[in-house]
N, C-alpha and C positions, 0 to 999 in steps of 0.2 A: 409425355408430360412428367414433369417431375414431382413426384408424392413421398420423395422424403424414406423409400422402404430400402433404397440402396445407398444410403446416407453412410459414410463411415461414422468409427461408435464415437468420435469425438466430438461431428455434429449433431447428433440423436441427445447428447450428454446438454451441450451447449442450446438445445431448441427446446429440453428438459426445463432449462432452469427458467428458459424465457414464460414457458407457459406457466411456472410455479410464479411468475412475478407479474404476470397477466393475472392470475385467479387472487394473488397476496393481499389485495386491501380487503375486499370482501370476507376473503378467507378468515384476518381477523379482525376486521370490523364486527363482524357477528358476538365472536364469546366477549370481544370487551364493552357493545350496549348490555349483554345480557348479565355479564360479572362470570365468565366463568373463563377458564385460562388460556389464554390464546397458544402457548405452547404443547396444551392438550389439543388445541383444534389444528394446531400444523400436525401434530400426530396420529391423530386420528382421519384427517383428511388423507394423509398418505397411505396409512392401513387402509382407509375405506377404498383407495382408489386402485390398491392394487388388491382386493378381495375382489369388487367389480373386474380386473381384471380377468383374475381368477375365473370366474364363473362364467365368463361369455368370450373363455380363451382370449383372449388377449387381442379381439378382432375392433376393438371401439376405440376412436383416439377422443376421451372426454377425461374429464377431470371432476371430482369429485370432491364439496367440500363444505362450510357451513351452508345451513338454508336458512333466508331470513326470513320464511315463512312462520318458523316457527318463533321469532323474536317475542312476541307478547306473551304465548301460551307459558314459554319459559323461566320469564318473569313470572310472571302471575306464581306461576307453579312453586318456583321456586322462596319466595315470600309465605306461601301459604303451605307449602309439604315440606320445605327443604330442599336440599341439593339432589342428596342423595335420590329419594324418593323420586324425583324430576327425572333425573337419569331412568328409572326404572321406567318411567314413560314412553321415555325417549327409546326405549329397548324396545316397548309394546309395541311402538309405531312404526318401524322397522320389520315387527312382524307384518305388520297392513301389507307392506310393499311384496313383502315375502307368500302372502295369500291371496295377493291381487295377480302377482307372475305367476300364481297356480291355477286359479280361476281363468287368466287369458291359455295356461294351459289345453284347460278341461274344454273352456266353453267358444275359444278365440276373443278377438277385440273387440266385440260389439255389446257386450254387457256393459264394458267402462263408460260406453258413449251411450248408455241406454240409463243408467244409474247414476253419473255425475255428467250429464250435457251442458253447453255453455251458461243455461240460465240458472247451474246453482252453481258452479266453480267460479263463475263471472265476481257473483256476491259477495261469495267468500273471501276471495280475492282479494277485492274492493275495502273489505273490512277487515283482514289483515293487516292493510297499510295503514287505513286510516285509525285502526282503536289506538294505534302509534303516536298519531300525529301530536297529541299534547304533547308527551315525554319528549319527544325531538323538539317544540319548540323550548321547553324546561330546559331544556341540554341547553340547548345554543344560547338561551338566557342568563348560564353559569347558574342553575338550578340542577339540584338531583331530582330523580321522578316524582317523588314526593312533595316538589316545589321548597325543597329548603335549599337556602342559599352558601352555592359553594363557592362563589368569583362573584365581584363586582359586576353589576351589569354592564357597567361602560367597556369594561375590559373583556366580560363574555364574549360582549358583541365584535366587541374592534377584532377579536381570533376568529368567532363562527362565521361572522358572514364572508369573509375576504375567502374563509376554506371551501366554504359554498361557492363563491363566485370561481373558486378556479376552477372547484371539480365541473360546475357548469361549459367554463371554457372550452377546458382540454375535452368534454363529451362531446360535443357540437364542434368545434372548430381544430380540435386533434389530427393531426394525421400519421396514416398509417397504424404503428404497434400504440404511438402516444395515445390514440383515441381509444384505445381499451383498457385505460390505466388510468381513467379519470380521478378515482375515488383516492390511488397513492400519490396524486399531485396535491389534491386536497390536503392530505393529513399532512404530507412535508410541509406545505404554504403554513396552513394550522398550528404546525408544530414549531416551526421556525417564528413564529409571532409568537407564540408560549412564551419561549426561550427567551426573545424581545422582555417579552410583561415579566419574567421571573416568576412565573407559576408552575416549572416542570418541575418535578422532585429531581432534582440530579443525585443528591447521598443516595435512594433508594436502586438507583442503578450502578454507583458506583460499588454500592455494597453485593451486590449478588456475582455471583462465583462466572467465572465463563462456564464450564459442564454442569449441567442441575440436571435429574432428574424432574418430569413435568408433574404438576401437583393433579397425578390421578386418582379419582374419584368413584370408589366402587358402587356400584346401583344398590339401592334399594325399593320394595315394590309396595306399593299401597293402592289398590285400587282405585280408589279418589282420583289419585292424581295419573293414574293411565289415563282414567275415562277423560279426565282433564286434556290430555294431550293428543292421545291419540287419532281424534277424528280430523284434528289439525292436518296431518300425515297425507288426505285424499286429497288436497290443493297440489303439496309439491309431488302427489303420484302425477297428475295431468301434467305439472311442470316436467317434469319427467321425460314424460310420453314424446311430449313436443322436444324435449334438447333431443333426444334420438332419431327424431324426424328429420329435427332440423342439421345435427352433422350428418345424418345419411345422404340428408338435397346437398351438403357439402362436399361431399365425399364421391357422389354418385355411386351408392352401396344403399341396401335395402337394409339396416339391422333389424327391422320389427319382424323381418322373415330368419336373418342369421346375421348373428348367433338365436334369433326371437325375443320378443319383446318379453317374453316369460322369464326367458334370460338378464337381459337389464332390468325386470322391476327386479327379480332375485338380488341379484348383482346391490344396487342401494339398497333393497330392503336389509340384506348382513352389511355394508356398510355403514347406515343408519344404527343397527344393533350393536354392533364393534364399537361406535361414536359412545351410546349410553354406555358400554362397559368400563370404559373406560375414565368417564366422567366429558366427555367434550360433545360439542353439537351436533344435531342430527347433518347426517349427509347430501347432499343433490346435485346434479350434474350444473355446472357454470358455461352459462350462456358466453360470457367475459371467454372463457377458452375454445370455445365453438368459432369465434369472432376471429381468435389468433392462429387457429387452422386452416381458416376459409381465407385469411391475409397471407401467410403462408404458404400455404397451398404443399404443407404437410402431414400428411393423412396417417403417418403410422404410428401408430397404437402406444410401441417400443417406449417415444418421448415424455407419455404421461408418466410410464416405470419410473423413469430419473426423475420428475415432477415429483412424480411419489417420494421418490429416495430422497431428493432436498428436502423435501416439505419435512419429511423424520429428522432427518438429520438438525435443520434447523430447531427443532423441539428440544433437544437437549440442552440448546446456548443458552444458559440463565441470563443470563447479560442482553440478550437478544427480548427475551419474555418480559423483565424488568422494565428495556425500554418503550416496550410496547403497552404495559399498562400504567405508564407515565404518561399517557398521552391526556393531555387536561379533557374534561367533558366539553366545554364548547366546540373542540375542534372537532369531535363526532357530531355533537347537535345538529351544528352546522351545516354538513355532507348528509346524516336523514333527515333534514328539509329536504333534501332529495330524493332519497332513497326512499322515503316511506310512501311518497309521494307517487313515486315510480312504479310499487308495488302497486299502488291502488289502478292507479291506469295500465295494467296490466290486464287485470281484473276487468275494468270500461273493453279495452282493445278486445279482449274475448269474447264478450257480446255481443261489440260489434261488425267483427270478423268473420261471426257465426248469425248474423243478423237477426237477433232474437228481436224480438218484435215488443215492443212494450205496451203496445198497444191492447195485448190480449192480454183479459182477468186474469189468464194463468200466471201468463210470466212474471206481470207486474204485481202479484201478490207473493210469487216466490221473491222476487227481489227485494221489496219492499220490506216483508217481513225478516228476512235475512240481513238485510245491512242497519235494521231499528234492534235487532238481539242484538247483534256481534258487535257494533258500536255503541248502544247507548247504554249497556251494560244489565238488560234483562238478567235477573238470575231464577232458575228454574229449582224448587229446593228451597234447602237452610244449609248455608255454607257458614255459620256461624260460631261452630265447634269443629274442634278435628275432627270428629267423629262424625257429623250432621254429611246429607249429598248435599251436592250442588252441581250444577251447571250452570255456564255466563261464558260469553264472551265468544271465540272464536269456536271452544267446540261446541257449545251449544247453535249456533248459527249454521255449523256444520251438518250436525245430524236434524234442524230443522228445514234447512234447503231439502235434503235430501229426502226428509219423509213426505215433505210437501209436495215435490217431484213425482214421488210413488203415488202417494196418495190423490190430486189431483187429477178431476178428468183430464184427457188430451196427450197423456205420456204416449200413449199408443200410437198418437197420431205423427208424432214428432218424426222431423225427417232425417235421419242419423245421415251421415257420411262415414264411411270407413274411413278405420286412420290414416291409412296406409295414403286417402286422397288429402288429406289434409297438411295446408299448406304451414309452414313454422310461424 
């Protein structure tokens, strides 16, 4: 069979680039919902993904890049602490992954499924996507989050929805490499109707330099806003769990045994940490290049290296970052009519995969009460001063799943599955 490990180095280079343009929309779709620089997240995505490297020798062919889990916690964070401060969250939460691959260490894999089982990660999930859902349709209505008017609605709409309808297409009806690339036909259709309506800034691209250094952004810490972020972090650990599930059934490789799964949460939790250093988003492995391996049927490792190397390399082109935060707001709106959407029925497919039962007081009180925090904006505290606590929103929904889980009777009784049986 051919797995790509006796490839000479100009096909390893060239299968490089393809996975870096399999992962690319995602990649910076993420810092441009959030406002933060998309050529920090091509750099940091590359550092993040050869640190994971690093750490689990160089045996995982996945890629590593924004997480859109964390889209809301980021915002929020960042309106209410700043940038800086955010980043320092975003550090803390990288510790998580780093104490979670010591904990499978110490104790093996059965705490994770004992502490976060389908009926609180399900929720969580679930309300990830949806505390979104406003601000994506705001987007696409040529609204900023706040519902003040950036575009015409006539003209919003005539961009978002045509970008929505492609990236629908090419998901569903794509073949082959196209069907993994939905989200970059979107933003080209999107963008190419921009251009039509005369909304793209063209001077702001025409004025930035081809070499820039990327607008890196040093941490800073405030506990507020760790506690803010951090418990967000236990959704994309499970995500996690499952990309390495899911390229080992790809690959016909065990990795939760080696390099161990103690090793890959390591592995993202310093590339999560690397992300806040440097000012760009947290890290997680992309399902999108799990999908170009298994079509492929390229398994070595080698390819993400040069993934890696474009992904940097591209970070320095000013001219490249300028045109990418040109991109008008409907044409993302748009595509997270999708995407957030996605995320939530991620969240449904987890429960219902693991068939938690709603029918019992337990589960349907964890859920219930988890998706009425995280979405309808409970706040626990006084977030009314810098100084005052608070909790709301995803992480408070986070650490209320999980204390309800501990604390309700029946945890005992729950019938875990090892990961290792657990299908992607």
């Amino acid at each position: 069979m051919q797995d790509g490990f006796n490839d000479p180095l100009w096909r390893q280079v060239v299968s490089g680039a393809q996975m870096l343009f399999v992962a690319f929309g995602a990649l910076v779709l993420m810092p441009l919902i959030t406002g933060l620089d998309p050529n920090v997240a091509l750099f940091t995505a590359g550092i993040g993904t050869l640190l994971f490297q690093l750490v689990t020798g160089r045996q995982v062919p996945v890629f590593l890049a924004s997480s859109f889990a964390f889209i809301t916690p980021i915002i929020l964070a960042k309106g209410q602490f700043g940038l800086a401060e955010t980043m320092g969250g975003v550090m803390a939460a990288g510790f998580v992954y780093t104490f979670m691959g010591l904990m499978v260490k110490i104790k093996g894999t059965g705490f994770i499924d004992r502490m976060l089982p389908p009926v609180v990660i399900g929720p969580v999930i679930i309300s990830i996507g949806l505390a979104m859902a406003p601000i994506a349709a705001n987007m696409a209505m040529g609204k900023a989050g706040d519902g003040s008017v950036l575009l015409p609605y006539k003209t919003a709409m005539l961009i978002s929805m045509p970008a929505l309808l492609t990236t629908l297409i090419v998901a569903v009806f794509g073949k082959g490499i196209f069907r993994l690339v939905p989200i970059i036909a979107g933003v080209l259709v999107g963008f190419a109707l921009s251009f039509a309506f005369g909304v793209v800034d063209t001077a702001r691209i025409a004025a930035a330099p081809w070499l820039e250094m990327p607008n890196f952004t040093a941490p800073a810490f405030n506990w507020q806003a760790i506690l803010f972020i951090v418990p967000v972090a236990l959704a994309p650990a499970i995500e996690h769990i499952g990309g390495v599930i899911a390229v080992g059934s790809v690959t016909g490789r065990d990795y939760l045994k080696k390099p161990g799964l103690h090793r890959t949460l390591l592995g993202d939790g310093l590339a999560t940490t690397a992300a806040g250093l440097f000012g760009g988003p947290p890290n997680t492995t992309y399902a999108e290049v799990t999908g170009a391996v298994m079509l492929t049927k390229n398994y070595n490792p080698k390819i993400m290296t040069w993934a890696a190397v474009f992904a940097i390399t591209l970070a320095f082109i000013g001219k490249f970052g300028a045109l990418l935060q040109s991109i008008p707001v409907p044409v993302m709106g748009g595509i997270l009519c999708l995407l957030f959407g996605s995320i939530a029925a991620v969240g449904l497919n987890t429960m219902i995969r693991h068939k938690v039962d709603l029918a019992e007081a337990r589960n349907l009180v964890i859920v219930s009460v988890t998706l009425v925090f995280g979405i309808g904006g409970v706040l626990i505290g006084s977030g009314d001063g810098p100084d005052d606590w608070g909790l709301k929103g995803i992480a408070l929904c986070a650490i209320v799943a999980i204390a309800l889980n501990l604390i309700l009777p029946g945890n005992d009784g729950w019938k875990h599955k090892k990961l290792e049986d657990q299908q992607p």
